[in-house]
C-alpha positions as CSV (number, residue, x, y, z in Angstrom):
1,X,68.7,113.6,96.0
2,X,71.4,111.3,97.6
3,X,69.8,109.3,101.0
4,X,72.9,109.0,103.6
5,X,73.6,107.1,106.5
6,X,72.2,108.6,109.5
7,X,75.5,110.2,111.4
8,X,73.5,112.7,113.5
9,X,74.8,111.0,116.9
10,X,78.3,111.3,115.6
11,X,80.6,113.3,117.5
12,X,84.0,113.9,116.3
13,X,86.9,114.3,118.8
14,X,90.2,116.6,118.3
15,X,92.0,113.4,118.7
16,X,90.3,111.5,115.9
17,X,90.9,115.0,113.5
18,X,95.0,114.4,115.0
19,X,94.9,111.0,113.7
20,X,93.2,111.7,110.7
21,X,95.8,114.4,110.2
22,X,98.4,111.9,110.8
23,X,97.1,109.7,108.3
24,X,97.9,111.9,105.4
25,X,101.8,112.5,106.0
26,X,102.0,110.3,102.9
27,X,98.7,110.3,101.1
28,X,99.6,112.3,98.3
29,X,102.6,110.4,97.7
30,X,101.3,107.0,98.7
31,X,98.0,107.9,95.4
32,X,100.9,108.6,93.2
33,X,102.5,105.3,93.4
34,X,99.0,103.9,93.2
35,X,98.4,105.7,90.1
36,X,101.6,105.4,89.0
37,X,101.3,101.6,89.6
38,X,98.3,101.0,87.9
39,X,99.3,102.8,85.2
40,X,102.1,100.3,84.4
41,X,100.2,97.1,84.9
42,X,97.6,98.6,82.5
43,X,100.4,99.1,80.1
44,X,99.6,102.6,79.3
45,X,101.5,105.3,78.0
46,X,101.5,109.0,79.0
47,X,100.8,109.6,75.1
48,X,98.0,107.1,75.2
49,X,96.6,108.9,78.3
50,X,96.8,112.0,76.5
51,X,94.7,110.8,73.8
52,X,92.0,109.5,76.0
53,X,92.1,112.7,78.4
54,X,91.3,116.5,76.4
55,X,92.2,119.4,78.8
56,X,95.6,118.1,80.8
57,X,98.7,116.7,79.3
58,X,100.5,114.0,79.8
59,X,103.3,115.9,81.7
60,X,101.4,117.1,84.1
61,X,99.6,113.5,84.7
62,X,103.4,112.4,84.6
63,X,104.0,115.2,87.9
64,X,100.6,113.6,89.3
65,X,103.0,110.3,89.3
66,X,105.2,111.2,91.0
67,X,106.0,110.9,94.6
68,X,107.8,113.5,94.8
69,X,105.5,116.1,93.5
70,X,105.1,118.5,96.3
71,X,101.3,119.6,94.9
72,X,98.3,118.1,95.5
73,X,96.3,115.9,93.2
74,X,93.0,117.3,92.3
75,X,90.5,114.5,93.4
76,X,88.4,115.3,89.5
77,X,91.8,114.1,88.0
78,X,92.1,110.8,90.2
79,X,88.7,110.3,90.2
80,X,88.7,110.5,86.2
81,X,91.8,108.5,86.0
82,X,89.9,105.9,88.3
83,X,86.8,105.7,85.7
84,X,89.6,105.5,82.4
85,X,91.6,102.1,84.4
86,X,87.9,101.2,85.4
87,X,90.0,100.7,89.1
88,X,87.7,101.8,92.5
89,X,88.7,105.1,93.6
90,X,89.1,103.4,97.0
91,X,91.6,101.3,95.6
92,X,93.5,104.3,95.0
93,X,93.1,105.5,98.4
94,X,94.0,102.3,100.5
95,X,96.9,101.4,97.5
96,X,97.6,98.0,96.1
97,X,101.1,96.8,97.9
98,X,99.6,97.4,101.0
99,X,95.8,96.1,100.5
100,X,94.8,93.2,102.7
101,X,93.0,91.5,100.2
102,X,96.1,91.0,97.8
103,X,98.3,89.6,100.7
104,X,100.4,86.4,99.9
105,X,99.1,86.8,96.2
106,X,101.3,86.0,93.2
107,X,102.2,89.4,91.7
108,X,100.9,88.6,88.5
109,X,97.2,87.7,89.6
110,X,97.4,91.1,91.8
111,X,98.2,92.6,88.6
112,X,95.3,90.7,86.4
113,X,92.8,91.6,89.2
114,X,93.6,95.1,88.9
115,X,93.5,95.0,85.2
116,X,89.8,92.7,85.3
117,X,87.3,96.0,85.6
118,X,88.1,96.3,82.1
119,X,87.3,93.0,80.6
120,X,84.3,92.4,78.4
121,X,81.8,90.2,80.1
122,X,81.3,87.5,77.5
123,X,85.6,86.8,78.2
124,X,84.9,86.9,81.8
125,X,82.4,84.3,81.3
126,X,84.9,82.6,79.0
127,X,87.9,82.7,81.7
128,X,85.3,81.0,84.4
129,X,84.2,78.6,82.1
130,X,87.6,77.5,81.0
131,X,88.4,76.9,84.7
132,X,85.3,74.9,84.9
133,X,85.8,72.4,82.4
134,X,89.2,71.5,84.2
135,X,87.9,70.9,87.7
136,X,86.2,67.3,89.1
137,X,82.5,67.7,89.5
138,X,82.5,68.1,93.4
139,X,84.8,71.1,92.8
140,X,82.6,72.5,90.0
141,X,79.8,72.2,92.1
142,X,81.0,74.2,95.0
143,X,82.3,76.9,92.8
144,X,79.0,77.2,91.5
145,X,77.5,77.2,94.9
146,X,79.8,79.7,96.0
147,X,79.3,82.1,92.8
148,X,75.5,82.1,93.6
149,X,75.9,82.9,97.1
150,X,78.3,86.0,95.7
151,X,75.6,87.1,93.0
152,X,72.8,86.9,95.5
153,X,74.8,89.5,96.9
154,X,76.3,91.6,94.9
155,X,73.9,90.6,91.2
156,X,75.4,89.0,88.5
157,X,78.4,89.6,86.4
158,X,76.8,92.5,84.1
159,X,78.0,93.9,81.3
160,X,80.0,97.5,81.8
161,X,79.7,98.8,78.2
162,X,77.6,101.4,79.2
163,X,79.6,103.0,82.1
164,X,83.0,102.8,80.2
165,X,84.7,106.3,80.4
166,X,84.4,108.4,76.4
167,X,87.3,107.7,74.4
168,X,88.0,111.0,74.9
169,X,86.9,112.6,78.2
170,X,87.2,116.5,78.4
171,X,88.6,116.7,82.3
172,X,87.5,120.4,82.3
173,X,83.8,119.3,81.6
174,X,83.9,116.8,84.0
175,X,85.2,118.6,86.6
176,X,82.5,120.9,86.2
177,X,80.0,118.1,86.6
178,X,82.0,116.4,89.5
179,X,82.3,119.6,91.6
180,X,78.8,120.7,90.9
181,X,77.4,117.6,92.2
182,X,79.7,117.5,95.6
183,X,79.1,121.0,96.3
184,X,74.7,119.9,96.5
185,X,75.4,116.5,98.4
186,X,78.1,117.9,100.9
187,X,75.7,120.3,101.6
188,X,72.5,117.8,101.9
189,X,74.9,115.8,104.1
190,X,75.9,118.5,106.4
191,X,72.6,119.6,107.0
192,X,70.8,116.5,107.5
193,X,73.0,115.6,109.9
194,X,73.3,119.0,111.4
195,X,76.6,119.0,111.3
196,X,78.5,123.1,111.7
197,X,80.6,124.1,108.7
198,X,83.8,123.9,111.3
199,X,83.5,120.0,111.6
200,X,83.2,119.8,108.2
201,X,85.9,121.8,107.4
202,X,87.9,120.2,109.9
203,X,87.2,116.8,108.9
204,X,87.8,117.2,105.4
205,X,91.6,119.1,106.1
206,X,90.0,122.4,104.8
207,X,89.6,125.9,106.0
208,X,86.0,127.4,107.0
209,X,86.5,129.3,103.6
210,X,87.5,126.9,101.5
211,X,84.6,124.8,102.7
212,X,82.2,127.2,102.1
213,X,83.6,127.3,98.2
214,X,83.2,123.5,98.2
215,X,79.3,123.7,98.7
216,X,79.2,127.0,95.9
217,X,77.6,124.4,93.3
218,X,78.3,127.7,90.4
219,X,81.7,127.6,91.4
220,X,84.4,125.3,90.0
221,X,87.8,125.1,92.6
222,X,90.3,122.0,92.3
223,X,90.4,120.5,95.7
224,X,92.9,117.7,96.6
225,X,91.8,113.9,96.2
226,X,92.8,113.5,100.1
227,X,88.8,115.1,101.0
228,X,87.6,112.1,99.5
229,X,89.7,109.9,101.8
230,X,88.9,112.2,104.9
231,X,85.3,112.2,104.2
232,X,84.9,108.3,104.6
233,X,87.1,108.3,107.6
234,X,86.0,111.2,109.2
235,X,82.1,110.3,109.1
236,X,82.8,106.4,108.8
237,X,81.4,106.3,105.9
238,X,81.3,102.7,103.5
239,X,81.8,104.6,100.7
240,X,80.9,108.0,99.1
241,X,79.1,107.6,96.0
242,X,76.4,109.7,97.0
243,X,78.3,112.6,96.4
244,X,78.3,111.7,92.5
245,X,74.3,111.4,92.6
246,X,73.7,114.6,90.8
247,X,76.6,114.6,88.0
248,X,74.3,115.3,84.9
249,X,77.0,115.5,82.0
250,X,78.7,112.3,82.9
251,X,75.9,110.5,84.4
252,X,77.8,106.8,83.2
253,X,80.3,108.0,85.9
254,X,78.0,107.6,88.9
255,X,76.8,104.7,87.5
256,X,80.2,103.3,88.0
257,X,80.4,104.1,91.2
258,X,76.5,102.7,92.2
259,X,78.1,99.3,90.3
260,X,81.7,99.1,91.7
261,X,80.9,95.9,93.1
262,X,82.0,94.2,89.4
263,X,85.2,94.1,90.0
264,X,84.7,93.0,93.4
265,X,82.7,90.3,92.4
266,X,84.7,89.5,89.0
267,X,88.2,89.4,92.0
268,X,86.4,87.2,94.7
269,X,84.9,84.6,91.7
270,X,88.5,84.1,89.8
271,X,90.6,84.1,93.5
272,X,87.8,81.7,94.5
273,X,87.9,79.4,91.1
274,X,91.6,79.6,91.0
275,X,91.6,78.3,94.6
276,X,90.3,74.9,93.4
277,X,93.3,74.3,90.5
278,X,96.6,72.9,91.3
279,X,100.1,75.3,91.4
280,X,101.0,74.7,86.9
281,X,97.4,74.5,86.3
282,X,96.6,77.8,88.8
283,X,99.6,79.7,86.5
284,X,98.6,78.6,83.3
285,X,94.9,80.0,84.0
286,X,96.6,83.4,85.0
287,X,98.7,83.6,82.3
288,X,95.3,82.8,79.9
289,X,93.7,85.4,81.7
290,X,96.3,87.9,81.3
291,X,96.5,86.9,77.8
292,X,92.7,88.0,77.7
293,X,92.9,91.0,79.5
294,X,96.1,91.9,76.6
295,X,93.6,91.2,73.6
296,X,90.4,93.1,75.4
């Protein structure tokens, strides 16, 4: 079973549920354009998403898109989506225009570091080394200083063949799988941290009822993609891949999840290596990476 961070002396207040309520006036609309977004850097087509998705069409991904779309967005479909773009579902959640970490970025590295998750490890390696044959030695050297600081860290680059999404995922299966799996680690969370069905509820935007139906591990409900957000919030949580600990028919999925920290490491090792070229030689290494990322 999933081990959690102890949040049995955590006491949520009405105002912190007020805020948290506050903070979704635009959630739904601000993961569309964050779908939406990454969608178009990726270059994919609703036709192409249809191919690689079996039980929901491209339409209603297309409504999913769109900020307009009054509906939710079941959390199994973004979470999916995340594992198909090979993107962090908290990148989804915190979106891309507005992320901290992009700031005063060129748009077309912000656009190759979204894209990098997807990039074969042996052209990774190929990208880094082309930088390094271009830099003095004292610049060579601290890259290489700072890349085994990161990898002491976070491990090595590692190759993400075998946590890539089917070529064809079945979304009803998998939300199956993905519901079953939150329904037993909500519950092992709640109770280990004796926490009463009404903060839960409460925290996550959901009725007592409705909450109860999210721990029914035999019962399969679409819930919106905004109880991921709430949950991490709510219980100031780092993250919450522990809630994908016991998928069992798409295992690769929480694997994923355990190893987000590849793209974070592949982002912080080409901002940092880029950092050491100058402006024309900074652009042509983009444009060779994008040129990678095209052929990948």
């Amino acid at each position: 079973m999933a081990e959690y961070e102890n949040k049995k002396d955590l006491v949520i207040s009405e105002q912190e549920i007020v805020h948290l309520n506050e903070m979704m006036k635009s959630f739904d609309s601000d993961i569309s354009a964050a779908m939406s977004y990454v969608r178009r850097v990726q270059k994919l087509t609703f036709s192409q998403l249809e191919k690689r998705f079996s039980g929901i069409q491209g339409n209603t991904l297309k409504r999913y898109m769109h900020q307009s779309y009054p509906s939710m967005r079941p959390i199994h479909v973004v979470a999916a989506y995340s594992w198909l773009t090979m993107v962090p579902m908290t990148a989804f959640f915190h979106g891309f225009k507005r992320n901290k970490r992009y700031s005063g970025m060129d748009d077309s590295l912000v656009e190759a570091l979204i894209r990098i998750g997807r990039l074969p490890t042996e052209l990774m390696e190929l990208f880094l080394a082309m930088i390094c044959s271009i830099l003095s030695d004292e610049s060579k050297q601290q890259f290489l200083i700072f890349r085994q600081k990161i990898e002491n860290k976070y491990n090595k680059i590692q190759e993400s063949n075998d946590i890539v999404p089917p070529k064809n995922l079945d979304i009803e299966a998998f939300a199956i799988d993905y519901y079953r799996s939150i329904a037993l680690t909500v519950k092992q969370f709640r109770q280990e941290n004796n926490f009463a069905i009404n903060t839960m509820s409460r925290v996550l935007g959901l009725s007592d009822y409705q909450y109860n139906i999210l721990e029914n591990p035999n019962r399969t409900t679409h819930f919106p993609v905004s109880i991921g957000f709430r949950v991490m919030q709510g219980f100031q949580l780092d993250n919450y891949v522990n809630f994908t600990c016991e998928m069992r028919w798409f295992p690769e999925f929480h694997e994923l999840r355990q190893n987000q920290h590849v793209q974070h490491v592949r982002e912080l090792l080409t901002i940092e290596a880029l950092g050491y070229l100058k402006t024309s030689e900074r652009k042509y290494m983009i444009n060779i990476l994008i040129n990678l990322l095209n052929i990948a």
